[in-house]
MARVEX-220554 format. One line per 5 residues: their letters; for each residue y, z, x of C-alpha. Coordinates in pm, 1 decimal, always signed. Example, Ala and Ser with C-alpha at 12.3 -4.5 7.8 and 13.67 -1.06 7.14 Angstrom:
// residues 2
AS	-450.0,+780.0,+1230.0 ~ -106.0,+714.0,+1367.0
//
This chain:
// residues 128
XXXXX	+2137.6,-9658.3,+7232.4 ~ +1853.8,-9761.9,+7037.8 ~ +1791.7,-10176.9,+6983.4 ~ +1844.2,-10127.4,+6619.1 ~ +2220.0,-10033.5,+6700.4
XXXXX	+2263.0,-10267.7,+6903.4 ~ +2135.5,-10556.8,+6673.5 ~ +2333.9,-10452.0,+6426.7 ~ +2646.8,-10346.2,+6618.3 ~ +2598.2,-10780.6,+6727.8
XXXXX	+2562.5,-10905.7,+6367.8 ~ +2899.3,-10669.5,+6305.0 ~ +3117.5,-10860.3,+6572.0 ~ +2960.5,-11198.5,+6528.6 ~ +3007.6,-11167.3,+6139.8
XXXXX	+3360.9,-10974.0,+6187.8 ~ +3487.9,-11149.1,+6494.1 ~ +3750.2,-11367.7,+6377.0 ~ +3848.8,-11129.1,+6055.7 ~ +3789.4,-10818.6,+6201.3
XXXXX	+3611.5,-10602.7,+5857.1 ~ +3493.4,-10289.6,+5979.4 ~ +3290.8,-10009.6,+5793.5 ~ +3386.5,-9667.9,+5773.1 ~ +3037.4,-9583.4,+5941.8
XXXXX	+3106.0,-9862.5,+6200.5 ~ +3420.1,-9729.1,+6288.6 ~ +3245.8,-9358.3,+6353.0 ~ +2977.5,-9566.0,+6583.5 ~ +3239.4,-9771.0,+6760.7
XXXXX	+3069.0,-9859.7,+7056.1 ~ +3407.0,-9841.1,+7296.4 ~ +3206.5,-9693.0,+7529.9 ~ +3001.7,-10052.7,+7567.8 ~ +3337.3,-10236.0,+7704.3
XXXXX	+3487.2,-10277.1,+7358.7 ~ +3888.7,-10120.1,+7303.3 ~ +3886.3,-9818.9,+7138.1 ~ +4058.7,-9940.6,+6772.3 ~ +4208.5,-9572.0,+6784.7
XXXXX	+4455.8,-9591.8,+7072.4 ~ +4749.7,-9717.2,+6960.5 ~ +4772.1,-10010.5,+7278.5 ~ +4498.2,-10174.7,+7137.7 ~ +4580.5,-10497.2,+7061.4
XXXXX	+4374.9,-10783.9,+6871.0 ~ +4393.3,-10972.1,+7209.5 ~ +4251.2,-10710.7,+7321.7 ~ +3926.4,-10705.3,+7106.5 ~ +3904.8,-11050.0,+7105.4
XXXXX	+3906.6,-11104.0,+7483.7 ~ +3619.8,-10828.4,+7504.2 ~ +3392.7,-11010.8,+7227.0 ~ +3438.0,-11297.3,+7428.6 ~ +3308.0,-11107.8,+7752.1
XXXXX	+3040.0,-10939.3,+7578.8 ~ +2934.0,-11191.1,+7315.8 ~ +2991.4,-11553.3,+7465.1 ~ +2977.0,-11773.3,+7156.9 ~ +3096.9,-12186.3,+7350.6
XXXXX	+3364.8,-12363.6,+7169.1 ~ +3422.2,-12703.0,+7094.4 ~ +3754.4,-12911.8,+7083.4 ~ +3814.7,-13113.5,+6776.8 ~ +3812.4,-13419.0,+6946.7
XXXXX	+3488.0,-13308.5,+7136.9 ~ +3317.0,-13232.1,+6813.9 ~ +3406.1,-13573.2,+6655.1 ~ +3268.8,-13746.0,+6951.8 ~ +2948.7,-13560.0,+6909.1
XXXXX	+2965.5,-13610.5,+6528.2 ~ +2978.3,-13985.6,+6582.6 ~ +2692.2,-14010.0,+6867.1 ~ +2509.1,-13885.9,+6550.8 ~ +2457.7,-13517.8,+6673.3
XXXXX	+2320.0,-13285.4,+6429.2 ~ +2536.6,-13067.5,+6326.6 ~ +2590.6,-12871.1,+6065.6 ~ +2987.3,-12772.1,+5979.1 ~ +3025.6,-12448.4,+5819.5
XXXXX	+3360.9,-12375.2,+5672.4 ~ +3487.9,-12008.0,+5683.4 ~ +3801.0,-12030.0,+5519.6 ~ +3898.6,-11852.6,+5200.2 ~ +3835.2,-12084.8,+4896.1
XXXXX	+4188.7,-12157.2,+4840.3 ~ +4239.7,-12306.0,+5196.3 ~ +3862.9,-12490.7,+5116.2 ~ +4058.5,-12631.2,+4802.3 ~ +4308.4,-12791.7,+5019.9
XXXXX	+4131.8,-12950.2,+5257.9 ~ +3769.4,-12973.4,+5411.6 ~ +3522.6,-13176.1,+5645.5 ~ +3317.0,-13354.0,+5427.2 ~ +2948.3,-13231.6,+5452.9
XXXXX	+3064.9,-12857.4,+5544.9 ~ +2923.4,-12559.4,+5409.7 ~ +3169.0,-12310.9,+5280.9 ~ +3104.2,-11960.9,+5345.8 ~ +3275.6,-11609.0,+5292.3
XXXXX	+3478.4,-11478.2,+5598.2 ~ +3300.5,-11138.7,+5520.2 ~ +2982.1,-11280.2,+5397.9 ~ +2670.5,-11094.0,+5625.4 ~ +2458.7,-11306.8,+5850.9
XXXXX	+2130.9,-11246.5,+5688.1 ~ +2259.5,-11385.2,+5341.7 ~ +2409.3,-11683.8,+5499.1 ~ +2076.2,-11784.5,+5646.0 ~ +1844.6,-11676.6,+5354.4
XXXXX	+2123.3,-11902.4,+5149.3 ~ +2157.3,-12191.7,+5392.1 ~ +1946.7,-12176.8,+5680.8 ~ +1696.7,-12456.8,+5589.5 ~ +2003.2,-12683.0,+5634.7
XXXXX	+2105.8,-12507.7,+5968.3 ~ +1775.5,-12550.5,+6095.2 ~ +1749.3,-12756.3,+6378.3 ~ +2143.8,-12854.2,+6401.7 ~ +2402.3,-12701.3,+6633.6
XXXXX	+2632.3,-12498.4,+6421.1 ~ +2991.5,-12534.2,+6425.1 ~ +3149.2,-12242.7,+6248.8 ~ +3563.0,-12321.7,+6152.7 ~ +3822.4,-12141.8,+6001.7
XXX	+4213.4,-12184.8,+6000.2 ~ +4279.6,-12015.6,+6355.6 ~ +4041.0,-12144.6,+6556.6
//
Protein backbone atom coordinates (compact mmCIF):
# COMPACT_ATOMS: atom_id res chain seq x y z
CA UNK A 1 0.00 0.00 0.00
CA UNK A 2 1.58 3.12 -0.81
CA UNK A 3 2.40 5.81 2.35
CA UNK A 4 0.05 8.22 0.79
CA UNK A 5 -2.88 5.68 1.59
CA UNK A 6 -1.90 5.06 4.50
CA UNK A 7 -1.58 8.77 5.71
CA UNK A 8 -4.66 9.42 4.61
CA UNK A 9 -6.50 6.20 5.50
CA UNK A 10 -4.95 7.65 9.47
CA UNK A 11 -6.29 11.21 9.12
CA UNK A 12 -9.80 9.26 8.03
CA UNK A 13 -10.06 7.25 11.42
CA UNK A 14 -8.48 9.85 13.63
CA UNK A 15 -10.88 12.56 12.11
CA UNK A 16 -13.91 9.88 11.86
CA UNK A 17 -13.22 7.84 14.93
CA UNK A 18 -15.75 8.81 17.31
CA UNK A 19 -18.53 9.79 14.44
CA UNK A 20 -17.71 7.36 12.08
CA UNK A 21 -18.22 9.69 8.34
CA UNK A 22 -17.02 7.66 5.67
CA UNK A 23 -16.61 8.54 1.86
CA UNK A 24 -18.00 6.66 -0.82
CA UNK A 25 -14.28 6.28 -2.17
CA UNK A 26 -13.18 5.35 1.42
CA UNK A 27 -15.60 2.79 1.70
CA UNK A 28 -14.29 1.15 -1.88
CA UNK A 29 -10.56 1.40 -0.20
CA UNK A 30 -11.62 0.00 3.14
CA UNK A 31 -8.56 -1.23 4.38
CA UNK A 32 -10.26 -4.51 6.28
CA UNK A 33 -7.57 -6.28 5.14
CA UNK A 34 -5.14 -4.04 7.66
CA UNK A 35 -7.07 -5.51 10.92
CA UNK A 36 -10.03 -3.18 10.55
CA UNK A 37 -13.95 -5.06 10.40
CA UNK A 38 -15.17 -5.22 7.20
CA UNK A 39 -18.32 -2.43 7.53
CA UNK A 40 -20.04 -4.90 4.92
CA UNK A 41 -20.67 -8.01 7.00
CA UNK A 42 -23.57 -7.66 8.71
CA UNK A 43 -21.76 -8.80 12.48
CA UNK A 44 -19.91 -5.85 12.42
CA UNK A 45 -20.56 -3.99 15.21
CA UNK A 46 -19.38 -0.31 16.27
CA UNK A 47 -17.57 -2.12 19.19
CA UNK A 48 -16.15 -3.72 16.84
CA UNK A 49 -14.47 -0.81 14.87
CA UNK A 50 -13.82 0.96 17.76
CA UNK A 51 -11.86 -1.75 19.61
CA UNK A 52 -9.68 -2.14 16.30
CA UNK A 53 -8.90 1.79 16.07
CA UNK A 54 -7.88 1.44 19.43
CA UNK A 55 -5.39 -1.52 18.51
CA UNK A 56 -4.21 0.05 15.48
CA UNK A 57 -4.29 3.74 16.33
CA UNK A 58 -3.54 4.12 20.20
CA UNK A 59 -4.67 7.66 20.92
CA UNK A 60 -4.16 7.69 25.61
CA UNK A 61 -7.12 8.95 27.43
CA UNK A 62 -7.52 10.96 30.28
CA UNK A 63 -10.13 10.79 33.22
CA UNK A 64 -11.91 13.94 34.05
CA UNK A 65 -10.62 14.11 37.30
CA UNK A 66 -7.05 13.33 35.89
CA UNK A 67 -7.32 16.15 33.46
CA UNK A 68 -8.42 18.71 36.14
CA UNK A 69 -5.52 17.76 38.22
CA UNK A 70 -3.26 18.42 35.34
CA UNK A 71 -5.25 21.58 34.45
CA UNK A 72 -4.58 22.94 37.93
CA UNK A 73 -0.67 21.93 38.16
CA UNK A 74 -0.87 24.51 35.30
CA UNK A 75 -0.31 21.95 32.39
CA UNK A 76 -0.68 23.26 29.01
CA UNK A 77 -3.35 22.17 27.52
CA UNK A 78 -5.39 23.05 25.07
CA UNK A 79 -9.34 21.72 25.30
CA UNK A 80 -10.91 21.24 22.06
CA UNK A 81 -14.61 20.74 22.08
CA UNK A 82 -16.14 18.38 19.39
CA UNK A 83 -19.60 18.56 20.09
CA UNK A 84 -22.29 19.82 17.74
CA UNK A 85 -22.97 23.58 18.42
CA UNK A 86 -26.16 23.01 20.09
CA UNK A 87 -24.60 20.75 22.84
CA UNK A 88 -21.54 23.73 22.82
CA UNK A 89 -24.60 26.12 23.58
CA UNK A 90 -25.42 24.23 26.63
CA UNK A 91 -22.50 23.82 28.24
CA UNK A 92 -18.60 24.13 27.73
CA UNK A 93 -15.04 24.23 29.46
CA UNK A 94 -14.15 27.60 29.47
CA UNK A 95 -11.04 28.23 27.21
CA UNK A 96 -12.08 25.23 24.73
CA UNK A 97 -11.96 25.39 21.17
CA UNK A 98 -15.04 24.24 19.42
CA UNK A 99 -14.63 22.27 16.41
CA UNK A 100 -16.84 20.32 13.78
CA UNK A 101 -17.21 16.50 14.48
CA UNK A 102 -16.54 16.14 10.64
CA UNK A 103 -14.25 19.02 10.30
CA UNK A 104 -10.70 17.53 8.42
CA UNK A 105 -7.47 17.62 10.33
CA UNK A 106 -5.57 19.86 8.07
CA UNK A 107 -8.23 22.76 8.46
CA UNK A 108 -8.31 22.40 12.13
CA UNK A 109 -4.59 23.03 12.36
CA UNK A 110 -4.23 25.68 9.56
CA UNK A 111 -7.34 27.31 11.74
CA UNK A 112 -6.01 26.69 15.24
CA UNK A 113 -2.78 25.17 15.42
CA UNK A 114 -0.73 28.21 16.62
CA UNK A 115 -2.81 27.77 19.81
CA UNK A 116 -2.24 23.91 19.88
CA UNK A 117 1.28 24.40 19.54
CA UNK A 118 3.21 23.29 22.25
CA UNK A 119 0.09 22.06 24.57
CA UNK A 120 -1.15 18.50 25.01
CA UNK A 121 -4.46 18.29 23.29
CA UNK A 122 -7.45 17.05 24.88
CA UNK A 123 -10.08 16.40 22.28
CA UNK A 124 -13.99 15.94 24.07
CA UNK A 125 -17.21 15.25 22.88
CA UNK A 126 -20.49 13.96 24.62
CA UNK A 127 -19.49 10.10 24.69
CA UNK A 128 -16.27 10.07 25.69
Amino acid sequence: MPPSFRTARRRMLLVGAGTLVVSASAVLAWPWRSGLPDPADPGTTMQDVEAAVARLLPVPEITPAELARRLEAGERIQLVDVREPAEYAQSRIPGALRVSPGAPAGAVLAEHGARMAGANVVLYCAVG
